[in-house]
PDB file with one MODEL, atoms N, CA, C and O in Angstrom:
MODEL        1
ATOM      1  N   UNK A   1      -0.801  -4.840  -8.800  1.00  0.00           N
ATOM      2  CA  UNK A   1      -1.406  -4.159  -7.679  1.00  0.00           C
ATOM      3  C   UNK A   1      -2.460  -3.200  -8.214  1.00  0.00           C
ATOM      4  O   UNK A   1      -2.105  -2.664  -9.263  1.00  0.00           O
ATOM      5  N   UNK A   2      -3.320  -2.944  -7.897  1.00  0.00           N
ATOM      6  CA  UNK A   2      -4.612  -2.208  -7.938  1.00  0.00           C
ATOM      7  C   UNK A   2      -4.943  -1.010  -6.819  1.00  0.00           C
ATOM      8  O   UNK A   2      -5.371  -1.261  -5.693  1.00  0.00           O
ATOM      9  N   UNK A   3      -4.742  -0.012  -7.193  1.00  0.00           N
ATOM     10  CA  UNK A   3      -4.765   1.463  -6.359  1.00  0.00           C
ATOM     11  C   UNK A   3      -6.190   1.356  -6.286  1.00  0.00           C
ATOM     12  O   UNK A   3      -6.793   1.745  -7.287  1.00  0.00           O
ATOM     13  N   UNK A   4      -6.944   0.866  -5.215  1.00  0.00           N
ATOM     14  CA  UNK A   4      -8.223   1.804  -5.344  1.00  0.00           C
ATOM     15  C   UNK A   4      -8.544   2.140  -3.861  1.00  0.00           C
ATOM     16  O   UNK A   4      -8.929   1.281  -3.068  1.00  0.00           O
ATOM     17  N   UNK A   5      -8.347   3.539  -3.516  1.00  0.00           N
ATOM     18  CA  UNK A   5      -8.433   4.136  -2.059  1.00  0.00           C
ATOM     19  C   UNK A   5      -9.806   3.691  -1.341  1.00  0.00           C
ATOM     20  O   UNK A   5     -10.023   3.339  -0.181  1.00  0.00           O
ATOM     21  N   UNK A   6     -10.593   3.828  -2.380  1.00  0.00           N
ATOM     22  CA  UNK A   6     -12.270   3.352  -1.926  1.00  0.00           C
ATOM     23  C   UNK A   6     -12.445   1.957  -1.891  1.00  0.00           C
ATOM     24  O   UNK A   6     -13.633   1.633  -1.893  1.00  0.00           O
ATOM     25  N   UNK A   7     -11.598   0.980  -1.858  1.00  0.00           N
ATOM     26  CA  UNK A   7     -11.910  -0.462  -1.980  1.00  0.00           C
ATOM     27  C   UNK A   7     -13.273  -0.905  -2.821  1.00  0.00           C
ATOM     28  O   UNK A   7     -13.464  -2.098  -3.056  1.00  0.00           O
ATOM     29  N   UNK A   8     -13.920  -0.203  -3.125  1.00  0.00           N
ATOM     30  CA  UNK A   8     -14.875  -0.434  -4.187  1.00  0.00           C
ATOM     31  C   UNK A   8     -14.687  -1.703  -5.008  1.00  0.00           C
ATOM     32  O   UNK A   8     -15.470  -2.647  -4.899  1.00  0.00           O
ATOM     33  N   UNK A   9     -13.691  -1.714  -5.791  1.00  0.00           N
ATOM     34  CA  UNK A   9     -13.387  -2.822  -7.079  1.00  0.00           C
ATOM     35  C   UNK A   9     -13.362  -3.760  -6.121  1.00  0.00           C
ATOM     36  O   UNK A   9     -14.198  -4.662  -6.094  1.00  0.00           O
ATOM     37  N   UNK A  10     -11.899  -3.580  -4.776  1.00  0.00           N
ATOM     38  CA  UNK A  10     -12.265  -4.927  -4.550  1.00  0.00           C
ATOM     39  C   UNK A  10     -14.135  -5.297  -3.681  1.00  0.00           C
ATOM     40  O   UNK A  10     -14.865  -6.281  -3.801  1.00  0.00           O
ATOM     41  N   UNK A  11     -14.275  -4.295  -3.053  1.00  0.00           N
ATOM     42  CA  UNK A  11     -15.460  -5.034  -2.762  1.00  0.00           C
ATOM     43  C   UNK A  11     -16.528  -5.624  -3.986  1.00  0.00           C
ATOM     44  O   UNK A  11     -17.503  -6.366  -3.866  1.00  0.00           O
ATOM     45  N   UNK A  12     -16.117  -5.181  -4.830  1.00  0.00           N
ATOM     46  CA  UNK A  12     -17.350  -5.698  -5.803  1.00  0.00           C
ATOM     47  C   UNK A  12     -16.332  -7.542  -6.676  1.00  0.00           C
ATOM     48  O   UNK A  12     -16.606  -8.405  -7.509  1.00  0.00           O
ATOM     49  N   UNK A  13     -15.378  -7.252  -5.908  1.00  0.00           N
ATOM     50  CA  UNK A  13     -15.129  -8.761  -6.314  1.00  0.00           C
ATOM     51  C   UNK A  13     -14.955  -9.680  -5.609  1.00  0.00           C
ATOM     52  O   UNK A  13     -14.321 -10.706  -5.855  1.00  0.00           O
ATOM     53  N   UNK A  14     -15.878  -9.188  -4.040  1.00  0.00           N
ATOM     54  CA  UNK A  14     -15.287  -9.806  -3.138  1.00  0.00           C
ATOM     55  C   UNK A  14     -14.885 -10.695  -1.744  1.00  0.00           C
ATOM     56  O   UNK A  14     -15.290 -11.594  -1.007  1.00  0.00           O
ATOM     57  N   UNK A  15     -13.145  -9.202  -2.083  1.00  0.00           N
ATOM     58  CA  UNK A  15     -11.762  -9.337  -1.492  1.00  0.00           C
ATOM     59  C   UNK A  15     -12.326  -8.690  -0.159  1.00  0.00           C
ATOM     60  O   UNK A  15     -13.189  -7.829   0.016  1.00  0.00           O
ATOM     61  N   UNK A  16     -11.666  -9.291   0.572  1.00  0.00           N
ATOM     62  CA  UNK A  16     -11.824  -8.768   2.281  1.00  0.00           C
ATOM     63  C   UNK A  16      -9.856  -8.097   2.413  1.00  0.00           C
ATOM     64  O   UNK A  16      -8.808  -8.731   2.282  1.00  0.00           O
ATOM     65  N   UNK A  17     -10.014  -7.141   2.607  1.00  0.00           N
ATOM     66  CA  UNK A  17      -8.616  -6.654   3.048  1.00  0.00           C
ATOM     67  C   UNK A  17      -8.968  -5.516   4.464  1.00  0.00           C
ATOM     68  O   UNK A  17      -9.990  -4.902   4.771  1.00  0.00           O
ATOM     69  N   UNK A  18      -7.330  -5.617   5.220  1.00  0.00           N
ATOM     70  CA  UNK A  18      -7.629  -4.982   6.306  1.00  0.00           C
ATOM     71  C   UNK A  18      -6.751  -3.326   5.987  1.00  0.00           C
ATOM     72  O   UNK A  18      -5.973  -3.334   5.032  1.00  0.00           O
ATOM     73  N   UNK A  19      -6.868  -2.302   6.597  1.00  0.00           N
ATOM     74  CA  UNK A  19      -6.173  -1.119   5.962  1.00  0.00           C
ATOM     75  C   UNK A  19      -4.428  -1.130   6.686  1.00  0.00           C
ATOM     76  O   UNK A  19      -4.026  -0.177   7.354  1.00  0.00           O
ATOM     77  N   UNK A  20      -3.653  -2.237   6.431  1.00  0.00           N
ATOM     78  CA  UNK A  20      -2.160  -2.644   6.827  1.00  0.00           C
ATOM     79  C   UNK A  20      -1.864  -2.936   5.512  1.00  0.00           C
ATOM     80  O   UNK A  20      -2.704  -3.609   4.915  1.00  0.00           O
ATOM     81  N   UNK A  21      -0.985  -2.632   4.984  1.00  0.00           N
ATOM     82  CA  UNK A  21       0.109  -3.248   4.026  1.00  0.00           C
ATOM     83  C   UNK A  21       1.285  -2.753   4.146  1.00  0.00           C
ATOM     84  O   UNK A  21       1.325  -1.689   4.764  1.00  0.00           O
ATOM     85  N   UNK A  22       2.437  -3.237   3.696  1.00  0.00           N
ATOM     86  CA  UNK A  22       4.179  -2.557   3.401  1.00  0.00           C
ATOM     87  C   UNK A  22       4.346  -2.805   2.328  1.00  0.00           C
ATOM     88  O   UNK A  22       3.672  -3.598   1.671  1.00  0.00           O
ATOM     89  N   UNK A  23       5.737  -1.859   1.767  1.00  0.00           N
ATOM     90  CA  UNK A  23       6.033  -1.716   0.417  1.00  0.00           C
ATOM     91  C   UNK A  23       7.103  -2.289   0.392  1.00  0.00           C
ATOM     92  O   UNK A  23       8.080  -1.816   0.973  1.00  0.00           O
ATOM     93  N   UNK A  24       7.164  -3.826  -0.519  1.00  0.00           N
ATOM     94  CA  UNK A  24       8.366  -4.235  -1.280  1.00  0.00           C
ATOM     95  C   UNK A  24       9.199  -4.281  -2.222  1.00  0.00           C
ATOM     96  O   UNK A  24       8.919  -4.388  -3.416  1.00  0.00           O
ATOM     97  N   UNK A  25      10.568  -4.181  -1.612  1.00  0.00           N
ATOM     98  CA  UNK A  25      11.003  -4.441  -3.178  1.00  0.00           C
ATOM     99  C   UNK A  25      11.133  -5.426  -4.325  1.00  0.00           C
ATOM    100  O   UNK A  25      10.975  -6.537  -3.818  1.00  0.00           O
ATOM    101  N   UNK A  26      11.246  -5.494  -5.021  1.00  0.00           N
ATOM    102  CA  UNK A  26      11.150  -7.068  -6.122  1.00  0.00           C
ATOM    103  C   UNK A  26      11.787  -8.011  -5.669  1.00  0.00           C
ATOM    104  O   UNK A  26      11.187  -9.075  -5.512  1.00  0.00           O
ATOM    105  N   UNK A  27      12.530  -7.958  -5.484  1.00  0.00           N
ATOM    106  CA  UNK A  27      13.555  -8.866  -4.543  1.00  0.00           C
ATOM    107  C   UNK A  27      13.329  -9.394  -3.245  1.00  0.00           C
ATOM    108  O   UNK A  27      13.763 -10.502  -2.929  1.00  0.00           O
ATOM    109  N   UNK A  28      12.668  -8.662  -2.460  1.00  0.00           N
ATOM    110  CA  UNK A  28      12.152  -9.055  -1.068  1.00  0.00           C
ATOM    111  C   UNK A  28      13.200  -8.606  -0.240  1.00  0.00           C
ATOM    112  O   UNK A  28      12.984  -9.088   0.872  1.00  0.00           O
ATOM    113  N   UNK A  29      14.512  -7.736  -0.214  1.00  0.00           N
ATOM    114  CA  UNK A  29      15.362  -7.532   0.464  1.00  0.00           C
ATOM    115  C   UNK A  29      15.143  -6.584   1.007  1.00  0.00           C
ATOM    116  O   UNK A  29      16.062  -6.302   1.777  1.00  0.00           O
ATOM    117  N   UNK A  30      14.238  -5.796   1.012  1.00  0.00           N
ATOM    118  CA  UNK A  30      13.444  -3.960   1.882  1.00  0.00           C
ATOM    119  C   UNK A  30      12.710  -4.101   1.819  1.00  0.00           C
ATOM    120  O   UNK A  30      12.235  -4.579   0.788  1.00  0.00           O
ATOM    121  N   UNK A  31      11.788  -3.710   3.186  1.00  0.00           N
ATOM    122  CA  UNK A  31      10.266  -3.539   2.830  1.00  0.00           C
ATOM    123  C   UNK A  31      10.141  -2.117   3.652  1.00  0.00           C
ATOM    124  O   UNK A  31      11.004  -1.917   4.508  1.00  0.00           O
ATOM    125  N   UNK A  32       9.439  -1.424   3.514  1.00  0.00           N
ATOM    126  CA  UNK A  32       8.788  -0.049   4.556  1.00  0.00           C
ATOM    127  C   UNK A  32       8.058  -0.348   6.073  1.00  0.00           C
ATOM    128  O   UNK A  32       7.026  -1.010   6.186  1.00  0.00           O
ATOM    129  N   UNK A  33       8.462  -0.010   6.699  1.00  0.00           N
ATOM    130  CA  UNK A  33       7.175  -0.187   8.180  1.00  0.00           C
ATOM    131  C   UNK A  33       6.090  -0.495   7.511  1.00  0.00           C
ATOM    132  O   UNK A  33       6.020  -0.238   6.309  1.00  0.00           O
ATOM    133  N   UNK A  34       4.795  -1.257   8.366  1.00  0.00           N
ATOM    134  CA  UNK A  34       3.457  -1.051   8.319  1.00  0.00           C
ATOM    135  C   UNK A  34       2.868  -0.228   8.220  1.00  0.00           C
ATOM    136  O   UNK A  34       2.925   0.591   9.137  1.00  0.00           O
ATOM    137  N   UNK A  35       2.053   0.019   7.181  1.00  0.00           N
ATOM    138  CA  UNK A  35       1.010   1.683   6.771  1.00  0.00           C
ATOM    139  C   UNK A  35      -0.328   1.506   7.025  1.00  0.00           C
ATOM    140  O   UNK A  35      -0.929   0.468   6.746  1.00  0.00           O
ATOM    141  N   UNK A  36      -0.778   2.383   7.495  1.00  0.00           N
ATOM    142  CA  UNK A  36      -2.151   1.659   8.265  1.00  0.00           C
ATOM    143  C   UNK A  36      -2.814   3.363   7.105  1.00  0.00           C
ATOM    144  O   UNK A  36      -2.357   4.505   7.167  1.00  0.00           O
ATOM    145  N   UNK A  37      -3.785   2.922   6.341  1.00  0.00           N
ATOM    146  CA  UNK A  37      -4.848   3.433   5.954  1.00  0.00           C
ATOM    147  C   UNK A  37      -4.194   3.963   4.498  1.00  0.00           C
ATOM    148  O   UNK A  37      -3.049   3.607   4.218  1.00  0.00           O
ATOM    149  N   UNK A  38      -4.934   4.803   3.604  1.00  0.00           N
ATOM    150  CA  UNK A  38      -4.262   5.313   2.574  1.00  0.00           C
ATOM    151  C   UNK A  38      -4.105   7.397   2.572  1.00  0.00           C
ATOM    152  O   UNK A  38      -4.115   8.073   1.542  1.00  0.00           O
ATOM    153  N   UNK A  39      -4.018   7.782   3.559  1.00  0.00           N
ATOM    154  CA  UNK A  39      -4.302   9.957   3.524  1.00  0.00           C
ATOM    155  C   UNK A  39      -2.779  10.010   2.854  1.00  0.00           C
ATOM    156  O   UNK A  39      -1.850   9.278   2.511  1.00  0.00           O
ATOM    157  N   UNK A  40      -3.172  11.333   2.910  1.00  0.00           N
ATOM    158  CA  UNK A  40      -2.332  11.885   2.173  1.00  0.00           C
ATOM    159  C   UNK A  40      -0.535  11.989   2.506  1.00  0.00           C
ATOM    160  O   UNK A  40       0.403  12.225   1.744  1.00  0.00           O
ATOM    161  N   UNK A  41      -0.574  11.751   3.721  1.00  0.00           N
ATOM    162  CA  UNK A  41       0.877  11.294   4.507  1.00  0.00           C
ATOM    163  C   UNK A  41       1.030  10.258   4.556  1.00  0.00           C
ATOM    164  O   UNK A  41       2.235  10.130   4.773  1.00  0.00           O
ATOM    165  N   UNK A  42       0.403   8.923   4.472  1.00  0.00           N
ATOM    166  CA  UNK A  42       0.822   7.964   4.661  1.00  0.00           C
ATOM    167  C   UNK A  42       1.082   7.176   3.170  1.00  0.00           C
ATOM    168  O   UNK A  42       1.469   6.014   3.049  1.00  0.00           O
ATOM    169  N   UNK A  43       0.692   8.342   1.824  1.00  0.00           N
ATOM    170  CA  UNK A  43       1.417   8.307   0.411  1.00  0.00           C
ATOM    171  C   UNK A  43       2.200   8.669   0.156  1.00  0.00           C
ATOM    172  O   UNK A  43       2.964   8.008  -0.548  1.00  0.00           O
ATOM    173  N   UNK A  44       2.443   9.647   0.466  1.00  0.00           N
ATOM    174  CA  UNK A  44       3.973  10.796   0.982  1.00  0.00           C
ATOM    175  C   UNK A  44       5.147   9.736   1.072  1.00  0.00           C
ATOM    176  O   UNK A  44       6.146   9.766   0.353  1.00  0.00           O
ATOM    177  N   UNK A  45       4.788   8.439   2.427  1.00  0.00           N
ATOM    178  CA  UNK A  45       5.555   7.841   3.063  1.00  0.00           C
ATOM    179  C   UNK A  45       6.143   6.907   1.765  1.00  0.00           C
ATOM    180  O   UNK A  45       7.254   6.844   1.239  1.00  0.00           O
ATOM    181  N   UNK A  46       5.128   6.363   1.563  1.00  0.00           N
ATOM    182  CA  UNK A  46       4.942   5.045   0.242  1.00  0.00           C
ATOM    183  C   UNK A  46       6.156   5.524  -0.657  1.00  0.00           C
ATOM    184  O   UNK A  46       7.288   5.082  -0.853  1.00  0.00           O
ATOM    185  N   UNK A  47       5.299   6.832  -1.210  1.00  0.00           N
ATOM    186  CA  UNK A  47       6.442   7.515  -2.576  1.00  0.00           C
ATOM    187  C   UNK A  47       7.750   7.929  -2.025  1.00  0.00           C
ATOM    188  O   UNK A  47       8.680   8.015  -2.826  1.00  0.00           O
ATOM    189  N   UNK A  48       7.974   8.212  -0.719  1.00  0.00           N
ATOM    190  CA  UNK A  48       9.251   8.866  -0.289  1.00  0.00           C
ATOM    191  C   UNK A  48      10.563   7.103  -0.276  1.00  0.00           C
ATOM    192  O   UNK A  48      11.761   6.947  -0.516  1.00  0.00           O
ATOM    193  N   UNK A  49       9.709   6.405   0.036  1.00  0.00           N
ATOM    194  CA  UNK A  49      10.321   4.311   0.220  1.00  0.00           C
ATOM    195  C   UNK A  49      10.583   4.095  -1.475  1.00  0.00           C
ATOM    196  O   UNK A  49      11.363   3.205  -1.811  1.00  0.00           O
ATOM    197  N   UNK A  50      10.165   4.617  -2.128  1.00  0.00           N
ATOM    198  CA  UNK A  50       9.725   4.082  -3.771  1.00  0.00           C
ATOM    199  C   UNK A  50      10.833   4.607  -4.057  1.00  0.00           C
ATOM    200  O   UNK A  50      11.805   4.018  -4.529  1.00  0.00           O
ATOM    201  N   UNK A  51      10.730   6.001  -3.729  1.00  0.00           N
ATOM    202  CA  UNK A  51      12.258   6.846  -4.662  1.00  0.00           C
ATOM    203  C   UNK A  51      13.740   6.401  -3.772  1.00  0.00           C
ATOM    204  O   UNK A  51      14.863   6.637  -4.217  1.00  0.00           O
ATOM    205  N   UNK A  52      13.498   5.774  -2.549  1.00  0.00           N
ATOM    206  CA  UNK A  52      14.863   5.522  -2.080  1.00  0.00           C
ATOM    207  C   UNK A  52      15.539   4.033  -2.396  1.00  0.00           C
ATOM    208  O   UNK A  52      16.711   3.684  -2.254  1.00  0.00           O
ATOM    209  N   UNK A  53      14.564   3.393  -2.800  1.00  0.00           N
ATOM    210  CA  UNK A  53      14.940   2.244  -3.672  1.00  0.00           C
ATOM    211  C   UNK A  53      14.990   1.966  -4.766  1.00  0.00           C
ATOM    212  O   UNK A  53      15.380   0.848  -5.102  1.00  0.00           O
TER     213      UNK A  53
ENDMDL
END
C-alpha cells in the first residue's frame, strides 16, 4: 500500500482512485466501515481499527 494523501504518485502513474476505501485484516475476517477522504479524523479512525486488531 502506498500512503500518498496528495494522490500525486498515483496520478503520475496513472491510477484513477475514488476517496472510499476500508481497512483489512490479512485474513479478510474484519474490515472498518467505509472512509471517505484522508483529514485528520478519518486517520484517527484507520489507526484506532489497526490497534484493535
Amino acid at each position: 500500500m502506498l500512503w500518498d494523501p496528495t494522490f500525486a504518485t498515483w496520478q503520475a502513474l496513472g491510477v484513477q482512485a475514488n476517496s472510499q476505501m476500508m481497512v483489512l485484516t490479512p485474513d479478510l475476517t474484519q474490515s472498518s466501515a467505509l472512509i471517505y477522504g484522508f483529514d485528520d479524523g478519518q486517520r484517527t479512525s484507520i489507526l484506532e481499527f489497526v490497534d484493535s486488531i
